[in-house]
LOZA-489314 format. One line per 4 residues: number of its first residue (from 0); for each residue x, y, z of N, C-alpha, C. Coordinates in nm, 3 decimals. Layout:
<nodes>
NUM) X:Y:Z:X:Y:Z:X:Y:Z ~ ...
</nodes>
This chain:
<nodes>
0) -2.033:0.717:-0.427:-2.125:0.628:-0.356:-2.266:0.643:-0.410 ~ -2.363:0.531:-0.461:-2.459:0.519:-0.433:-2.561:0.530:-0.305 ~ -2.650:0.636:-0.301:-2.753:0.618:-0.145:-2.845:0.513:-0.147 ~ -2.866:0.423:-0.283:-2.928:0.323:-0.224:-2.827:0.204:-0.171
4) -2.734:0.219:-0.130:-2.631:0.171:-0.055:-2.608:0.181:0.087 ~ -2.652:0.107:0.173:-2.613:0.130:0.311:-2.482:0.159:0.386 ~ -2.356:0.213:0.301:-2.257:0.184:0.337:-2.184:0.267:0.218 ~ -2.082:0.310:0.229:-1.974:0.410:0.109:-1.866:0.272:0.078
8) -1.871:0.300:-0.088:-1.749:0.266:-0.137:-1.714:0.269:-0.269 ~ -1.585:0.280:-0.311:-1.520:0.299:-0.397:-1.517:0.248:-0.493 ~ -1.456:0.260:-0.640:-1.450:0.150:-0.734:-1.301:0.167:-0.775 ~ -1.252:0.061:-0.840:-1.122:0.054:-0.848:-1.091:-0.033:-0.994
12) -1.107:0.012:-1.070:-1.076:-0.046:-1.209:-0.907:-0.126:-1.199 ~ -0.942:-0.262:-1.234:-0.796:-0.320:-1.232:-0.785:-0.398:-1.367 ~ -0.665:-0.369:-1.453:-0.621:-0.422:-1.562:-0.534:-0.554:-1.542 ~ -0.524:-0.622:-1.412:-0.512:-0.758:-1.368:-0.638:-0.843:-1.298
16) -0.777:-0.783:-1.292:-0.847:-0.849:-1.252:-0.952:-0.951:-1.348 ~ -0.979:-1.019:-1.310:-1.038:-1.113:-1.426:-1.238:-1.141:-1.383 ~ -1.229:-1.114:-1.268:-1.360:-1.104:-1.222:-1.392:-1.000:-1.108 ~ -1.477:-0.946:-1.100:-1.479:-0.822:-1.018:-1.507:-0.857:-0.859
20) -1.538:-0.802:-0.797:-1.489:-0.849:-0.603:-1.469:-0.766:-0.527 ~ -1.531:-0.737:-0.433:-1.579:-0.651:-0.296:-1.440:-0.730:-0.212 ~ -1.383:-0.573:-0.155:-1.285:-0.616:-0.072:-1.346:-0.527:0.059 ~ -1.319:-0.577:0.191:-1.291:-0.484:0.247:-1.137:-0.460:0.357
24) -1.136:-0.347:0.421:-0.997:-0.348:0.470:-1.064:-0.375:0.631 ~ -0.999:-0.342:0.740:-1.018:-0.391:0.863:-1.058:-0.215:0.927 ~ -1.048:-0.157:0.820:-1.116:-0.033:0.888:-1.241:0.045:0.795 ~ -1.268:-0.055:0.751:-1.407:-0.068:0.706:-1.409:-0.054:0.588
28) -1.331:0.001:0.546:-1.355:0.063:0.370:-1.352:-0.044:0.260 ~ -1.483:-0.023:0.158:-1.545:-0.101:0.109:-1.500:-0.090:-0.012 ~ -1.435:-0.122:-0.138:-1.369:-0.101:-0.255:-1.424:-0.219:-0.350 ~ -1.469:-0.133:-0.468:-1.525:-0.288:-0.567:-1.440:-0.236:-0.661
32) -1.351:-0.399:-0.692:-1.281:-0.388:-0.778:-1.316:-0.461:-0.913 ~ -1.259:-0.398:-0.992:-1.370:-0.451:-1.126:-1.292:-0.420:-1.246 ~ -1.331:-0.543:-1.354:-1.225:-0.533:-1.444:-1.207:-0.455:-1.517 ~ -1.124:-0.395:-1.594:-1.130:-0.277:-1.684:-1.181:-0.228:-1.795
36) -1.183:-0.411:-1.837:-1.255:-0.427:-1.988:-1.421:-0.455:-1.935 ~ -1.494:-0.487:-1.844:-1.582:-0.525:-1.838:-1.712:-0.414:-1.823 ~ -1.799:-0.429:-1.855:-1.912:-0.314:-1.884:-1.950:-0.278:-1.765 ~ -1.929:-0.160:-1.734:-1.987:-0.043:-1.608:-2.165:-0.051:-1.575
40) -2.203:-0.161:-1.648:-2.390:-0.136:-1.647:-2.435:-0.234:-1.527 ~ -2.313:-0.358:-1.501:-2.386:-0.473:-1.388:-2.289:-0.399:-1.227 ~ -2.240:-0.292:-1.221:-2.147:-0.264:-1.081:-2.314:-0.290:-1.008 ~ -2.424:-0.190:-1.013:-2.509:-0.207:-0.930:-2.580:-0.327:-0.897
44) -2.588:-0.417:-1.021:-2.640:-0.520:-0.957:-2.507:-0.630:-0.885 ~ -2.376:-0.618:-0.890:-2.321:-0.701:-0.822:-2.307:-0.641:-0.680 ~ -2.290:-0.501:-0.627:-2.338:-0.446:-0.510:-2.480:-0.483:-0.456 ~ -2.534:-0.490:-0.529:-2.725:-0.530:-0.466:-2.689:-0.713:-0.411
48) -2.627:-0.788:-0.520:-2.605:-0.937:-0.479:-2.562:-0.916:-0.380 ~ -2.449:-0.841:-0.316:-2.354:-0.890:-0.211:-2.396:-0.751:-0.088 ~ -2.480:-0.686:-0.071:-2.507:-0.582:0.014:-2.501:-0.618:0.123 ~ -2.633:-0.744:0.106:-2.601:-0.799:0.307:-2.468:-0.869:0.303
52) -2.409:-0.950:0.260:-2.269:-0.978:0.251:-2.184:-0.847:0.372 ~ -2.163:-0.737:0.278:-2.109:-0.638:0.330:-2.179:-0.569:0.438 ~ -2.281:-0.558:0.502:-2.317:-0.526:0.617:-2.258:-0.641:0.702 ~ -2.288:-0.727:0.657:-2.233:-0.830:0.794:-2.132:-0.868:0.831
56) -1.989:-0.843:0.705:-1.872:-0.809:0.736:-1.851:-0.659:0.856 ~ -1.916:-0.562:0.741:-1.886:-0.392:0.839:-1.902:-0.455:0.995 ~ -2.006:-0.515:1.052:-2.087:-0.536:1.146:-2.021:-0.591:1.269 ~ -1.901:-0.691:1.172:-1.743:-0.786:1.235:-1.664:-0.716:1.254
60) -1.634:-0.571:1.221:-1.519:-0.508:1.234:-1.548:-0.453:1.335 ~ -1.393:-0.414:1.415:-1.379:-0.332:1.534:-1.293:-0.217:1.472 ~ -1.340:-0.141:1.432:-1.248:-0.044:1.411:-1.140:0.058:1.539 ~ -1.001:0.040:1.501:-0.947:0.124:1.646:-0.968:0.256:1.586
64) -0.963:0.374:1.655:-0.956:0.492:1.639:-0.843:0.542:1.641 ~ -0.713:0.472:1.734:-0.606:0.507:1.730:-0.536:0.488:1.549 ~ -0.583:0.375:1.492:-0.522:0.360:1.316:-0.568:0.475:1.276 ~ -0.683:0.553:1.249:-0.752:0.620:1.179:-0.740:0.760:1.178
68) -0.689:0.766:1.324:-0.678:0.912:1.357:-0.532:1.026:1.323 ~ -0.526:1.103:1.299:-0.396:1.162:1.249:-0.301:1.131:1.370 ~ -0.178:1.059:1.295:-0.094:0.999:1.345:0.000:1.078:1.443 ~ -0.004:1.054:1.546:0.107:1.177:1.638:0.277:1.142:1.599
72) 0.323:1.033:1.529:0.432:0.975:1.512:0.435:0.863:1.384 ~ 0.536:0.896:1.305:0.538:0.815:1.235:0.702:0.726:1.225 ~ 0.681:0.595:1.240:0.783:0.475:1.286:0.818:0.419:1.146 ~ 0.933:0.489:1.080:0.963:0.455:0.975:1.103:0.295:0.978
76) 1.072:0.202:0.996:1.137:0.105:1.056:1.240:0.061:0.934 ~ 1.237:0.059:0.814:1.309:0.050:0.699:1.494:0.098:0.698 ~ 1.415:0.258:0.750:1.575:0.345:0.734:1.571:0.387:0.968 ~ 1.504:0.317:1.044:1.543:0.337:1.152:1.514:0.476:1.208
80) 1.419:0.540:1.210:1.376:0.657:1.192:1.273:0.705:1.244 ~ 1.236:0.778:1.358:1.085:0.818:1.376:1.122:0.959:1.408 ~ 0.971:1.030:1.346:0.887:1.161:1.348:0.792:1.160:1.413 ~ 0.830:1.256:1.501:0.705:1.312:1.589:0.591:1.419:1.489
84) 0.464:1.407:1.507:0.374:1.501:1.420:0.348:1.622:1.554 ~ 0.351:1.706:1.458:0.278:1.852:1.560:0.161:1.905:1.474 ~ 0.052:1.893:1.478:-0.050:1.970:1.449:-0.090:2.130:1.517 ~ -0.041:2.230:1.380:-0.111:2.377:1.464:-0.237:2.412:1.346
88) -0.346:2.390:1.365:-0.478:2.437:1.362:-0.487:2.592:1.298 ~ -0.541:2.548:1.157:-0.576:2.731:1.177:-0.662:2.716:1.001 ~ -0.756:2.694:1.048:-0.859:2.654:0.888:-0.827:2.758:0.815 ~ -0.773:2.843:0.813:-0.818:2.962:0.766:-0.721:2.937:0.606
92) -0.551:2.847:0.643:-0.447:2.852:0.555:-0.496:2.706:0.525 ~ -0.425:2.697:0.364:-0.391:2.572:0.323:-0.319:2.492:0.375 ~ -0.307:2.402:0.439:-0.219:2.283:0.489:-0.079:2.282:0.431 ~ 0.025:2.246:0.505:0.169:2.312:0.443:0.251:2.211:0.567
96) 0.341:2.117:0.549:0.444:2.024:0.591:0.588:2.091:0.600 ~ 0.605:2.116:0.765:0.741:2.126:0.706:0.825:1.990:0.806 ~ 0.943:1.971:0.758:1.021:1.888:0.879:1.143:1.982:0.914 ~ 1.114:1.939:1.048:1.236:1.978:1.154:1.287:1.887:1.220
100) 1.428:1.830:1.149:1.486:1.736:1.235:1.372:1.625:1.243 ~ 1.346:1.580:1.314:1.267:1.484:1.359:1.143:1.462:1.416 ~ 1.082:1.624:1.334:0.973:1.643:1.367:0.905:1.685:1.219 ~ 0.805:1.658:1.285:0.710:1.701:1.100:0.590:1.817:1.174
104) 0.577:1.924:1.099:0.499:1.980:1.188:0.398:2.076:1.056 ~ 0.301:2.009:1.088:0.133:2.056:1.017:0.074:2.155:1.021 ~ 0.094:2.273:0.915:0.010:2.380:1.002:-0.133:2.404:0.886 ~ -0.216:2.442:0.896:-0.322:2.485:0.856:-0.483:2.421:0.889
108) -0.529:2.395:0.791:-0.670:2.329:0.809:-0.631:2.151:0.822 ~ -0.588:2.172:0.952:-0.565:1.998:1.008:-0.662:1.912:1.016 ~ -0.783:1.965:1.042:-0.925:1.834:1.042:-0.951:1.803:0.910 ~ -0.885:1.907:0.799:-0.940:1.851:0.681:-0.855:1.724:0.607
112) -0.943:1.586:0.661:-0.881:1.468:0.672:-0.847:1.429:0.551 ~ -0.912:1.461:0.428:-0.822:1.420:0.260:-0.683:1.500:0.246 ~ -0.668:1.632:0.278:-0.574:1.729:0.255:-0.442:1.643:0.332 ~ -0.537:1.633:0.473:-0.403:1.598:0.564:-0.356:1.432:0.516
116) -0.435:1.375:0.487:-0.369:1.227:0.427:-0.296:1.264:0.287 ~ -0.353:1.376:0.200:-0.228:1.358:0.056:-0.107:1.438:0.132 ~ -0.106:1.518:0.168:0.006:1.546:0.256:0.114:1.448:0.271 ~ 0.079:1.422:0.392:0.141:1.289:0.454:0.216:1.161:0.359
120) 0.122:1.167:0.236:0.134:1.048:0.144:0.263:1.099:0.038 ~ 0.233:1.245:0.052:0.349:1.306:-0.049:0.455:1.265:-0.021 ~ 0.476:1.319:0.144:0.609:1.321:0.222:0.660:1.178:0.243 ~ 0.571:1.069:0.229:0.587:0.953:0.242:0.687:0.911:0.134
124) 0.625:0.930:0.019:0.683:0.867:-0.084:0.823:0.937:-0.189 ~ 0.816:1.066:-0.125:0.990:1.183:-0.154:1.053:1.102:-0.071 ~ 1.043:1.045:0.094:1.161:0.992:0.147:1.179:0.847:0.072 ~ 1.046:0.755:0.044:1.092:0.636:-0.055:1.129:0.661:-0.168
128) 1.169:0.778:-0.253:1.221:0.841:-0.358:1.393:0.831:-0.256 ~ 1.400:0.914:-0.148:1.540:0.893:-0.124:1.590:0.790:-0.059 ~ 1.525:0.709:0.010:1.622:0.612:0.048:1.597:0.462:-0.015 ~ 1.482:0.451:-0.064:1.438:0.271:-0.156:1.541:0.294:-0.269
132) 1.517:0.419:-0.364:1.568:0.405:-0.495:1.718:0.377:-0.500 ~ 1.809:0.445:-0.403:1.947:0.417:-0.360:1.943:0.233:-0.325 ~ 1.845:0.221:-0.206:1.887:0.079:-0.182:1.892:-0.041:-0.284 ~ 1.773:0.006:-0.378:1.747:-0.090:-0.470:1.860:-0.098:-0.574
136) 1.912:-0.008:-0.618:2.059:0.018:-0.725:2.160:-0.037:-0.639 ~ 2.177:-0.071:-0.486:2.278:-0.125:-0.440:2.268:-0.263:-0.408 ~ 2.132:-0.309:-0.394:2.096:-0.404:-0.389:2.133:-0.514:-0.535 ~ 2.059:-0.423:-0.717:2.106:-0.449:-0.802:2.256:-0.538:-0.834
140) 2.332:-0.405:-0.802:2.481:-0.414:-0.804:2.500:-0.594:-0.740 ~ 2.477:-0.574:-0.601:2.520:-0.728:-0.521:2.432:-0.802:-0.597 ~ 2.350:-0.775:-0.663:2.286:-0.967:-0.768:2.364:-0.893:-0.934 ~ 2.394:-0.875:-0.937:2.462:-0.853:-1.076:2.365:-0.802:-1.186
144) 2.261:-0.765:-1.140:2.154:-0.693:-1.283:2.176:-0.563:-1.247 ~ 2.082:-0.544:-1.383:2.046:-0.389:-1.409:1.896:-0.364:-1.447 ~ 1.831:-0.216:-1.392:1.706:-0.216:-1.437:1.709:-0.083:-1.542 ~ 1.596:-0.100:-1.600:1.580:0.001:-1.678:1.533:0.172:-1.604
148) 1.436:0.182:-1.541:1.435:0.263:-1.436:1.367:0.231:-1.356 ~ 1.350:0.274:-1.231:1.213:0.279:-1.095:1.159:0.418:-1.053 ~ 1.077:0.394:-0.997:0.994:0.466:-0.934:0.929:0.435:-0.820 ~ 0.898:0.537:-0.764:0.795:0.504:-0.620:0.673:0.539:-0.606
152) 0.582:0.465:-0.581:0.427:0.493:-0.546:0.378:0.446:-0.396 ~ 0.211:0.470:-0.416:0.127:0.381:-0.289:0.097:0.294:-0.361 ~ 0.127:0.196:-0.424:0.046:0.087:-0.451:-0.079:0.024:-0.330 ~ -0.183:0.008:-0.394:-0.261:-0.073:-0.305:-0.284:-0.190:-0.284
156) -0.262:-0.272:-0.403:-0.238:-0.433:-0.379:-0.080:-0.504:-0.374 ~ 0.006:-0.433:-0.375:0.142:-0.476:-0.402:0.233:-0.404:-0.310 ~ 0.375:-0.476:-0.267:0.438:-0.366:-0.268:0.563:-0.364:-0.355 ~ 0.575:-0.403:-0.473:0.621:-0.354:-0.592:0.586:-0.448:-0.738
160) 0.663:-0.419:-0.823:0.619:-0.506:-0.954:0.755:-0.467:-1.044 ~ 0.780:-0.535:-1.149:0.872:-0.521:-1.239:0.816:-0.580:-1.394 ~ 0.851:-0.482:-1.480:0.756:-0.473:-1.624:0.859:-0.553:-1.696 ~ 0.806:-0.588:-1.829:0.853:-0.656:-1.883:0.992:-0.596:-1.948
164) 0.992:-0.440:-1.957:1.093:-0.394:-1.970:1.194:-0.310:-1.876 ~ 1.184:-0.367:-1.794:1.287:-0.364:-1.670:1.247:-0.214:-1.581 ~ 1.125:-0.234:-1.591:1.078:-0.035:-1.542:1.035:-0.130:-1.395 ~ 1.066:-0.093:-1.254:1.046:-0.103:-1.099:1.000:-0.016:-1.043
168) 0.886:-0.064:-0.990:0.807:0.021:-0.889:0.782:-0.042:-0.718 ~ 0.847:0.043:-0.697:0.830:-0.018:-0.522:0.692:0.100:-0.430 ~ 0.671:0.026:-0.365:0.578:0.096:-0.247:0.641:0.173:-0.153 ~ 0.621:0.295:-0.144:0.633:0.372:-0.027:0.607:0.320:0.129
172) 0.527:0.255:0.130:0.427:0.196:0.253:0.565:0.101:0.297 ~ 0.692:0.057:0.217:0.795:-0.042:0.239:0.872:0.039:0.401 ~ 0.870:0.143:0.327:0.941:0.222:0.474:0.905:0.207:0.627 ~ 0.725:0.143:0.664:0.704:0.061:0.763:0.725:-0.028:0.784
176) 0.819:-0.096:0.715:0.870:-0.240:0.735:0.997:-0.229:0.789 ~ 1.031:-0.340:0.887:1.183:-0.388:0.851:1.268:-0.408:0.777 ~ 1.409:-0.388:0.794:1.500:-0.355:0.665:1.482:-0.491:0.591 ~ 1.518:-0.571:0.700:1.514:-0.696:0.636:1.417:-0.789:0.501
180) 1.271:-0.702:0.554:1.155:-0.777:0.465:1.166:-0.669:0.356 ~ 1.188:-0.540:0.401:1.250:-0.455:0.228:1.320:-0.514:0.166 ~ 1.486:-0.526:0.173:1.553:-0.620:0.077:1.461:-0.769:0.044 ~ 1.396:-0.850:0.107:1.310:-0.926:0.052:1.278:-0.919:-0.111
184) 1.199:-0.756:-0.041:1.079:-0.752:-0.186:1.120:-0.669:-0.314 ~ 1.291:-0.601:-0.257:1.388:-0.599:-0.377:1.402:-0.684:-0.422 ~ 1.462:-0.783:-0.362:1.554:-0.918:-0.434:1.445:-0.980:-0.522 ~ 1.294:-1.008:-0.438:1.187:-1.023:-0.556:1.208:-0.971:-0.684
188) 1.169:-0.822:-0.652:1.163:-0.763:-0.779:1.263:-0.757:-0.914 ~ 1.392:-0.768:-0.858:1.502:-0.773:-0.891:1.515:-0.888:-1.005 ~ 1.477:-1.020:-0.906:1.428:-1.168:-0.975:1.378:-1.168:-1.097 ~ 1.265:-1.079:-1.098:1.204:-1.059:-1.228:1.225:-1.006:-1.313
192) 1.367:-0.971:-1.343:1.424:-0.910:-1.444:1.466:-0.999:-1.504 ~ 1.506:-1.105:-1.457:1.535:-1.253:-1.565:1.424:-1.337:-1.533 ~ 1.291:-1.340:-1.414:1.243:-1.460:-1.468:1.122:-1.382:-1.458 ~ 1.030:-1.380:-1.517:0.904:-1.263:-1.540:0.764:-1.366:-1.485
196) 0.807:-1.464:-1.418:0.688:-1.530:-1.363:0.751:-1.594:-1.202 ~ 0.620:-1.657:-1.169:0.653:-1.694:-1.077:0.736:-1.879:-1.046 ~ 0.821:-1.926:-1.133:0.829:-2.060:-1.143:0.925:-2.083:-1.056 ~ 0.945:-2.231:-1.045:1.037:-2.261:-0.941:1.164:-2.245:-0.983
200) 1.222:-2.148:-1.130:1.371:-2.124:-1.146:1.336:-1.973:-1.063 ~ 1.267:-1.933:-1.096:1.210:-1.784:-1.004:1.311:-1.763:-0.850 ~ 1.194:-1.877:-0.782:1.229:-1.895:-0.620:1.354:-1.963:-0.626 ~ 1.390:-1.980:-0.706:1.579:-2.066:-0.701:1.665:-1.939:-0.699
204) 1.660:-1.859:-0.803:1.719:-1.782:-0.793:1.703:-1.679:-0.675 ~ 1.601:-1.647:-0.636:1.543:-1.585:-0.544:1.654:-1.607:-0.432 ~ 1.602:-1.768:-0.365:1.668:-1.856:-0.269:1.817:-1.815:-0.238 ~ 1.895:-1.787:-0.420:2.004:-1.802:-0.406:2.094:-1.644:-0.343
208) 2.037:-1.546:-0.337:2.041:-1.399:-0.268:1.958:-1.367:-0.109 ~ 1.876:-1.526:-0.111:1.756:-1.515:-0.017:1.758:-1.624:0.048 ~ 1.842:-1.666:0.125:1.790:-1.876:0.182:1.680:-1.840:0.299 ~ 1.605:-1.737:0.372:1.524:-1.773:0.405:1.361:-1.686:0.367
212) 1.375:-1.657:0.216:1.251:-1.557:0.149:1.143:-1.642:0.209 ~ 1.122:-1.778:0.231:0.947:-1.811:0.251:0.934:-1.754:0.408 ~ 1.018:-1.775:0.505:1.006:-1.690:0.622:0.969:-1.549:0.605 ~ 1.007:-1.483:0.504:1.048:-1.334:0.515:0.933:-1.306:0.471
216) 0.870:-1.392:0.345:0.686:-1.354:0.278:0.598:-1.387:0.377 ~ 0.621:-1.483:0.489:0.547:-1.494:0.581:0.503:-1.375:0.665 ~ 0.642:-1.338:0.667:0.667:-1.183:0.791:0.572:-1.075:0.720 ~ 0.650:-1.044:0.607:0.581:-0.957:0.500:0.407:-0.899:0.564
220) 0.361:-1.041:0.551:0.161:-1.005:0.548:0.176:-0.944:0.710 ~ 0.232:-1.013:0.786:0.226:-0.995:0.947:0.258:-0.842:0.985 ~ 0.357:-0.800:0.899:0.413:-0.682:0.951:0.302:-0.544:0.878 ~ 0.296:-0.641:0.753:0.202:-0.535:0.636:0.066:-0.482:0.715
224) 0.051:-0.576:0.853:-0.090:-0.546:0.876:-0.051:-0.399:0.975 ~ 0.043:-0.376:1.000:0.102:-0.270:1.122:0.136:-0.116:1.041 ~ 0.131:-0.140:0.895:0.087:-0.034:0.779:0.042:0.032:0.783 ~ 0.002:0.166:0.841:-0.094:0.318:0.859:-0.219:0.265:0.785
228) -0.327:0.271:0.832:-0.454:0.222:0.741:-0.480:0.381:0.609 ~ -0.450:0.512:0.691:-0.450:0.620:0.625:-0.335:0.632:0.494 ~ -0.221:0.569:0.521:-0.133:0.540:0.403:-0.200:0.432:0.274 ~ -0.216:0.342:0.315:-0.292:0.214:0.162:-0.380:0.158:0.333
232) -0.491:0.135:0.187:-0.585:0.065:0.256:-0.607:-0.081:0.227 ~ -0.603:-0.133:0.080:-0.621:-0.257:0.018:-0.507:-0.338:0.081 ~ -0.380:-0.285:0.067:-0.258:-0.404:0.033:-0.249:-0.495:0.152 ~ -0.251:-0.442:0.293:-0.241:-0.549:0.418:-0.343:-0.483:0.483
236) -0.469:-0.437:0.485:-0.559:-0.445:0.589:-0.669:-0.535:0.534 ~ -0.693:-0.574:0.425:-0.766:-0.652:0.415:-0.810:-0.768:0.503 ~ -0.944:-0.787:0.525:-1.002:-0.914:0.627:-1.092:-1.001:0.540 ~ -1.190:-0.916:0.450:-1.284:-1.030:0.395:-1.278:-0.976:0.227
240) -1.269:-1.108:0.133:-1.315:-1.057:0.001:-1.467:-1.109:-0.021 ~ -1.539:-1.042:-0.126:-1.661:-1.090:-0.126:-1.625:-1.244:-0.210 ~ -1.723:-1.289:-0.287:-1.681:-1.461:-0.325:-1.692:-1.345:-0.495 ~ -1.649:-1.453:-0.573:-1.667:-1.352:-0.723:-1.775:-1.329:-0.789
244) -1.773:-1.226:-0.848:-1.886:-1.184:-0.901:-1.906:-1.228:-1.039
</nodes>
């Protein structure tokens, strides 16, 4: 952060962005995203253009405290599943996760709110390591492709993508969804192993594993907004972009 900045935020180099752009999420956090190739010398003056911009967004937000605050439960709706959190306090140890059954239980320096979010984010994305990567290979199988490999992340603007050489990456953050809008954004991804854009043989094929995907992308944003704000912040909390820079 800059202090001649009334406000903290991030930068986010994107190798799909074509003009740079102030996002913010609905819990305030301010992220300038900016292209990769483009010169690091104008970030301050496109923050100075849009400053009051971004005060007067911050200014619109209601932030809940209940999103923000370490989660007592986490509602993994994907695989049908919830964890109770137990926080035991004790600054003194490094932060350390274990699960029990159906409990996840935190012990060490718990207020320390970066520690306790990579935590959380770890454990997030080992269970979308075990149960997406299975679904997606079974999912495969019933459309008749094959991928080259996948993986799991937090993506922040997506919740997955497929490369030109058949490499899949799904979002962890999928596991707050319904099963239903998961297979969705398989069968998407899946799609793009034969059609690498978005055209209308795309959504045909799509259609044809999917007869009601435009319902389901609808659901998608709706449900995306019910997403831990502490898990991704960009992908569904977003409320305002700035105009382009």
């Amino acid at each position: 952060m800059n202090t001649e900045f009334p406000f903290d935020w991030q930068l986010r180099l994107s190798k799909r962005a074509k003009h740079p752009r102030i996002t913010i999420s609905s819990q305030g956090l301010v992220e300038l995203v900016w292209p990769h190739r483009m010169s690091k010398r104008h970030i301050n003056v496109m923050l100075n253009e849009h400053k009051l911009w971004v005060v007067k967004q911050l200014g619109s937000i209601d932030v809940q405290p209940s999103i923000i605050c370490p989660p007592k439960a986490l509602h993994l709706m994907a695989i049908h599943q919830t964890y109770d959190v137990i926080y035991q306090q004790n600054e003194k140890d490094r932060l350390h996760l274990q699960e029990k059954e159906q409990t996840l239980v935190l012990s060490g320096d718990t207020q320390n709110m970066q520690a306790l979010r990579h935590v959380l984010n770890t454990w997030v994305k080992k269970k979308g390591k075990l149960h997406l990567l299975p679904w997606l290979l079974d999912v495969a199988q019933d459309m008749g492709v094959s991928f080259a490999q996948a993986n799991i992340r937090l993506q922040k603007t997506r919740w997955g993508s497929c490369s030109n050489q058949g490499h899949i990456s799904l979002n962890a953050a999928l596991l707050f969804m319904p099963d239903d809008l998961v297979r969705h954004v398989l069968i998407h991804e899946l799609t793009h192993l034969k059609h690498h854009n978005h055209s209308a043989a795309f959504w045909s094929a799509v259609e044809k594993f999917e007869p009601d995907y435009k319902k389901n992308r609808i659901l998608l944003k709706e449900y995306g907004k019910k997403v831990p704000a502490w898990l991704t912040s960009a992908l569904t909390h977003d409320l305002h972009k700035s105009p382009k820079g």
